[in-house]
C-alpha positions as CSV (number, residue, x, y, z in Angstrom):
1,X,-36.6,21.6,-25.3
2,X,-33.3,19.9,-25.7
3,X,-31.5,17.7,-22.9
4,X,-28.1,18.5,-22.0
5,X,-25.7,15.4,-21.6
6,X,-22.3,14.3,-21.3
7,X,-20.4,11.2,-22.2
8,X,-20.0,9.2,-18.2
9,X,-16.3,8.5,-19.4
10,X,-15.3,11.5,-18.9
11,X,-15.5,10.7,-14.9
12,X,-13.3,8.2,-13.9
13,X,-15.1,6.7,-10.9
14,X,-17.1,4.1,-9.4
15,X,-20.7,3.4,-10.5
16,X,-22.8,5.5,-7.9
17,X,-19.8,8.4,-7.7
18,X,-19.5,9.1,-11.4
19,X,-23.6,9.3,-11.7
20,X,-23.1,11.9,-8.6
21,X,-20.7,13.6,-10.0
22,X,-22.4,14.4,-13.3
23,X,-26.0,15.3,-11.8
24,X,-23.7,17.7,-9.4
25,X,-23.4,19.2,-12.7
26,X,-27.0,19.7,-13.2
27,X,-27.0,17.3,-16.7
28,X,-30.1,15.4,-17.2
29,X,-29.0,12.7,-19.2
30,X,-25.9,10.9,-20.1
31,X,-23.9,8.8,-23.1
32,X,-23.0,5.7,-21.4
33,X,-19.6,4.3,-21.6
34,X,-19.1,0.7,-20.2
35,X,-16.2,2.3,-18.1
36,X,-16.2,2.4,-14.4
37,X,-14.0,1.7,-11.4
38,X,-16.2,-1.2,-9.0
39,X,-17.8,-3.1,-11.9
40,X,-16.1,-5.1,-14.7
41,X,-17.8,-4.7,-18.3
42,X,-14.8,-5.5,-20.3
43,X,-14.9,-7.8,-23.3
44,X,-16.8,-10.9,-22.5
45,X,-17.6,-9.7,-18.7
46,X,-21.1,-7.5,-20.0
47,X,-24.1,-8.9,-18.6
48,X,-28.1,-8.5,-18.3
49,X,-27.9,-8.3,-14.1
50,X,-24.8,-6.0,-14.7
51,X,-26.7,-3.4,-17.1
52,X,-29.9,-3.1,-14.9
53,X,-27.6,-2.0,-12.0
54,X,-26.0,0.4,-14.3
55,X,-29.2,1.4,-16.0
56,X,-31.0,2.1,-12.5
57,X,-27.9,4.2,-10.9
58,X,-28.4,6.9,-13.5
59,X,-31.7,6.4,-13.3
60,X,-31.8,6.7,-9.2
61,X,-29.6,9.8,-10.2
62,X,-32.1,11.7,-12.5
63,X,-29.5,10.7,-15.2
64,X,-32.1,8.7,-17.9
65,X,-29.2,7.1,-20.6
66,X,-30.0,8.6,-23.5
67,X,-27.5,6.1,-25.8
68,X,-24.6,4.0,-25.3
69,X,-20.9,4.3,-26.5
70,X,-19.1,1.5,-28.6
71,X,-16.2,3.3,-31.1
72,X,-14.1,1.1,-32.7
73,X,-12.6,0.6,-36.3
74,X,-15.9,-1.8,-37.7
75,X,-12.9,-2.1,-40.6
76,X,-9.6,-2.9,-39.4
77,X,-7.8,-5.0,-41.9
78,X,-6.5,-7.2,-39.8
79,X,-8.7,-10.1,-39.9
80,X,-8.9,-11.0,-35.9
81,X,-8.7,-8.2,-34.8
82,X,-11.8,-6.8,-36.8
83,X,-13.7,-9.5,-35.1
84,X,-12.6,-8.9,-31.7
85,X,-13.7,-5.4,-32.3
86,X,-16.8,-5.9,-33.9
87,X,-17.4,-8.8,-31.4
88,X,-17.2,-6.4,-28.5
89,X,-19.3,-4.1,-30.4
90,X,-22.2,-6.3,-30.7
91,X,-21.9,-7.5,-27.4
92,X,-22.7,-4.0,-26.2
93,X,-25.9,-4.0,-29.4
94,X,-27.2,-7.3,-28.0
95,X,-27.2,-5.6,-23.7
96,X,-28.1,-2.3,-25.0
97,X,-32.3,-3.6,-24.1
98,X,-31.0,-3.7,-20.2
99,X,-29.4,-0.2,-20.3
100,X,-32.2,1.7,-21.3
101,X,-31.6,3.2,-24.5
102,X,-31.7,1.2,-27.8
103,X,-28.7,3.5,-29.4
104,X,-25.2,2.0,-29.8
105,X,-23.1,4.4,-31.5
106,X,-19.3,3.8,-33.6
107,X,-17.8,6.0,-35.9
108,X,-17.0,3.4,-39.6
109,X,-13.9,3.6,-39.0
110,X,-9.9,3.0,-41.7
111,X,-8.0,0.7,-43.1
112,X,-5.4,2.4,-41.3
113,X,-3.6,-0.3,-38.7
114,X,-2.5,2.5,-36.4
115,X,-5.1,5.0,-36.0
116,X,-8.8,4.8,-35.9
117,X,-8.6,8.6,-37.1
118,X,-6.0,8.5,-40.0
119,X,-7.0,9.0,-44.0
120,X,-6.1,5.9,-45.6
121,X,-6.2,5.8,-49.5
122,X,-8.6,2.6,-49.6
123,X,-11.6,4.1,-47.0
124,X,-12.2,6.0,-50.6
125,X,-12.2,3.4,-53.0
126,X,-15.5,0.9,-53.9
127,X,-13.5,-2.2,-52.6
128,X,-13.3,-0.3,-48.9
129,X,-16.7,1.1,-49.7
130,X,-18.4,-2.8,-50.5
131,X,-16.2,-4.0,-47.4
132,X,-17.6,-1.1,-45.1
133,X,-21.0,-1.6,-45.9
134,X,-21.2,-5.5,-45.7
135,X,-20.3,-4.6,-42.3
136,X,-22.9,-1.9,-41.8
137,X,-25.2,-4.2,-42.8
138,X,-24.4,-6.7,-41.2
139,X,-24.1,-4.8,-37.4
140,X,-27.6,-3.2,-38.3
141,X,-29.2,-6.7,-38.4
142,X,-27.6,-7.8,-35.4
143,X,-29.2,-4.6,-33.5
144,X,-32.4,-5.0,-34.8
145,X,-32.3,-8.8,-33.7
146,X,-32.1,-7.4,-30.1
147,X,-34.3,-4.6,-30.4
148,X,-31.4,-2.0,-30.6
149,X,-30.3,0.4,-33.0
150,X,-26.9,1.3,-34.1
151,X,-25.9,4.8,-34.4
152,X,-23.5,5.8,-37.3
153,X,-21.2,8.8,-36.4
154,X,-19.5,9.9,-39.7
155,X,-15.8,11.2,-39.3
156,X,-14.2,12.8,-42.3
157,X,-11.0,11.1,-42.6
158,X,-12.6,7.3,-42.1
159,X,-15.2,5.4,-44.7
160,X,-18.2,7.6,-44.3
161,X,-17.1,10.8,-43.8
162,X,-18.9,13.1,-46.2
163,X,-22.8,14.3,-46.5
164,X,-22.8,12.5,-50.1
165,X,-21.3,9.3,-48.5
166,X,-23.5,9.4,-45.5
167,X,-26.6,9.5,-48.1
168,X,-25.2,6.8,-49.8
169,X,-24.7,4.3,-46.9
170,X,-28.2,5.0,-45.7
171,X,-29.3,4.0,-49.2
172,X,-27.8,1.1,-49.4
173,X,-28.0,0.0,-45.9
174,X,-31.8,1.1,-45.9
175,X,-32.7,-0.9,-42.6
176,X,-34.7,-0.1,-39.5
177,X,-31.5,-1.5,-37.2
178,X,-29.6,2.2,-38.6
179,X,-29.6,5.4,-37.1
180,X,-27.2,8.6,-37.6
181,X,-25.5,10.5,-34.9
182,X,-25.3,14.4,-36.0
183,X,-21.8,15.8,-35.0
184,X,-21.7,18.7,-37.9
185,X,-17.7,18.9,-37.0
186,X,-17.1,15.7,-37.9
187,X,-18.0,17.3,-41.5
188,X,-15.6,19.8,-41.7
189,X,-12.1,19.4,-43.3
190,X,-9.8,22.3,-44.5
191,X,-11.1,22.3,-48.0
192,X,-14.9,23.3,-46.6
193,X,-14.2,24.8,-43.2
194,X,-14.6,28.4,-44.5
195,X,-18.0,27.5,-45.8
196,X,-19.8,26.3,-42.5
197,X,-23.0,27.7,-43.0
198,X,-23.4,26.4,-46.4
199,X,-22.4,22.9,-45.2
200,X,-24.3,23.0,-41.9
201,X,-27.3,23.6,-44.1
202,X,-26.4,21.1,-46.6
203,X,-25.7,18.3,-44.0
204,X,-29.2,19.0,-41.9
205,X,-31.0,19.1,-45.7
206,X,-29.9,15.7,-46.7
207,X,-30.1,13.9,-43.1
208,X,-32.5,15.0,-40.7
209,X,-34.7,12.5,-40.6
210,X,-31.6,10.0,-39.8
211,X,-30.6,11.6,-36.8
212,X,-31.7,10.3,-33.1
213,X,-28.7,11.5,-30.9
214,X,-26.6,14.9,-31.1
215,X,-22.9,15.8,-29.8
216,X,-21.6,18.9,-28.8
217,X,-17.9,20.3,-29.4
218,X,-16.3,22.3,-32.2
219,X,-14.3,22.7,-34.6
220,X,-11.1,24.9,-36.0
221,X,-8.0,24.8,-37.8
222,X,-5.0,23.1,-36.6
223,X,-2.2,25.8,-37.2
224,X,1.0,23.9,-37.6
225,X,0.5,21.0,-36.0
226,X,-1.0,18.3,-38.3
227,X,0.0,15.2,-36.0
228,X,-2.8,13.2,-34.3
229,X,-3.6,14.9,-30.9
230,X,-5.0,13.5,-28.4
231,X,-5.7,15.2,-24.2
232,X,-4.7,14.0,-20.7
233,X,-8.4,13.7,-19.0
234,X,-6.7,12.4,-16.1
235,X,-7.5,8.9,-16.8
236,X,-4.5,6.6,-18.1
237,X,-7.5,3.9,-19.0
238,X,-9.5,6.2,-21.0
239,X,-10.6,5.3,-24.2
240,X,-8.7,6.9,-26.8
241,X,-12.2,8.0,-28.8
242,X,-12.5,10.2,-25.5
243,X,-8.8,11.9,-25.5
244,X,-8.7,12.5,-29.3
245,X,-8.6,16.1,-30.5
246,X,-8.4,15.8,-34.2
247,X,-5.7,15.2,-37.3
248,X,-4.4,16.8,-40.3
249,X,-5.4,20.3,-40.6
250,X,-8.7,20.6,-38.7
251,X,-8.7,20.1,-34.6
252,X,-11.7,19.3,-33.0
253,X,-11.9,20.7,-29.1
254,X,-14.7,21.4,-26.2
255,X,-17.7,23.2,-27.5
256,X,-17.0,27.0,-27.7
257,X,-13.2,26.8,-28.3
258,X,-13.6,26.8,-32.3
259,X,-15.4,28.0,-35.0
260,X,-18.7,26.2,-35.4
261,X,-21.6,28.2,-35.8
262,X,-23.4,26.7,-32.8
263,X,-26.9,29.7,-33.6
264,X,-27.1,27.6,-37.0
265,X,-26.7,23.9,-35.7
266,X,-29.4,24.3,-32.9
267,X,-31.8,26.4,-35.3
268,X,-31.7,23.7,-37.9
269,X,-31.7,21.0,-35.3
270,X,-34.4,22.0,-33.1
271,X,-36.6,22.0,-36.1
272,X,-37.4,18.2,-36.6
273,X,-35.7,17.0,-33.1
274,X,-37.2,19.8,-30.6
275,X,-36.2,17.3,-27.6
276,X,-33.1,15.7,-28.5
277,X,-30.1,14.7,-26.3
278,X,-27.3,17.1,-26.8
279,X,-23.7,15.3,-25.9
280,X,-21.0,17.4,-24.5
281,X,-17.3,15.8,-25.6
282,X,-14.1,16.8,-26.0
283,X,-13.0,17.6,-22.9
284,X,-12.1,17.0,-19.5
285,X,-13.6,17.4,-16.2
286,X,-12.1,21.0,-15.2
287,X,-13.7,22.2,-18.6
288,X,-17.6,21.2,-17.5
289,X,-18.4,23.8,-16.0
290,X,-17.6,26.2,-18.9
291,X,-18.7,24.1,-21.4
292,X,-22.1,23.0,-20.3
293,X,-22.7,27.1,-19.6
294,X,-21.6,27.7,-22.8
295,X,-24.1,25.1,-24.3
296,X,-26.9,26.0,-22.1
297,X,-26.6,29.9,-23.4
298,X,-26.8,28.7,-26.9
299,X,-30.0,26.6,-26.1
300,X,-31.2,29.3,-24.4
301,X,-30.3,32.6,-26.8
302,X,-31.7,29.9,-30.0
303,X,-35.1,28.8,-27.8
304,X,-34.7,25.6,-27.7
């Protein structure tokens, strides 16, 4: 059967309060952000003594951390500050051994300098696409040299957005150090939206045997607002990956607020990955309740 998570960020507390807080809400696993009140695991400040206490309060809590988050843009053009990302990015690949769970997950990010979410017209050209995966290839080595794994989540808009492109990578980047993280919405863009079946099938065709982690939220379109949303979770120091809601034409809120075809994405899922971690994002802590119910039925009504 499939574990039911949710990111930690999402709870703005101490160490001991938010792993209280989230078994209070009857999860059994969590995505770990390095994000808490009473310890400081900020750039630089991540340590092996640090992670075991971490790793042993969810633990101590029936919380077992199923991965481990680390978004950033792996390509921003800017020179230093690509390396201050992607330094911070391996720092959390090389501790990831202490926090029990090899997974390190980042979307592939833009060449965009203002958003990590924006189109920009060289993530679709071969120069981006050589730049991107030199990178890949690169962080991929790294996590194998510390016995982790890093988990590509695929966004639409950034370098590796589409089922083809996602094949591609994993082609070219064919290296036990890669894993995929399956978010189906991050698929969908106005152009395919109306045919979610036929690219839910098409996307757990091509790239089951990638996957190691799943997220949960959804999918719709945006109406008239195309600008870059983002949600007050109640936490001014929350990472933005955690308060976006989508851009363009396609928004991307909690699970059960949009148009994914969640009977499909469990079916198809539950077929090669009957006891995978599924994520809950995209929302805040009000919407919990609701959405982990709303995941639960799913689970339930699918068998799985």
């Amino acid at each position: 059967m499939m574990q039911t998570g949710i990111f930690s960020g999402y709870f703005p507390y101490d160490l001991k309060k938010t792993a209280e807080v989230i078994r209070g809400h009857d999860f059994n696993t969590v995505q770990l952000d390095l994000h808490f009140k009473d310890i400081d695991v900020t750039d630089g400040q991540v340590t092996a003594e640090k992670c075991r206490t971490i790793r042993d309060t969810f633990r101590d809590h029936h919380l077992p951390i199923s991965c481990i988050s680390a978004y950033t843009n792996i390509v921003h053009p800017d020179a230093g500050e690509r390396t201050k990302r992607n330094g911070r990015l391996k720092e959390i690949l090389a501790h990831a051994q202490y926090l029990g769970s090899p997974y390190v997950i980042s979307e592939t990010g833009t060449f965009d300098t203002d958003s990590d979410w924006v189109h920009h017209p060289k993530n679709k050209t071969e120069e981006g696409w050589d730049d991107c995966r030199t990178v890949i290839a690169d962080l991929a080595q790294h996590a194998y040299d510390h016995g982790s794994v890093f988990l590509l989540e695929t966004y639409v808009n950034n370098v590796v957005g589409s089922v083809e492109e996602t094949l591609r990578m994993f082609a070219e980047v064919d290296h036990p150090g890669l894993g995929l993280l399956m978010d189906p919405t991050n698929y969908f863009e106005a152009h395919n939206i109306d045919d979610m079946d036929k690219i839910l099938n098409q996307v757990f065709d091509a790239l089951s045997d990638k996957i190691k982690i799943g997220h949960a939220k959804d999918v719709k379109r945006s109406g008239d607002d195309k600008s870059e949303k983002h949600s007050d979770i109640g936490d001014d120091s929350a990472a933005e990956s955690h308060t976006f809601r989508g851009v363009g034409e396609i928004e991307l809120p909690a699970p059960g607020l949009g148009e994914l075809n969640y009977d499909l994405y469990f079916q198809r899922l539950a077929k090669k990955h009957p006891n995978i971690p599924m994520i809950i994002e995209h929302l805040d802590e009000s919407d919990v309740p609701r959405a982990k119910k709303f995941i639960d039925g799913k689970m339930r009504a699918n068998g799985c």
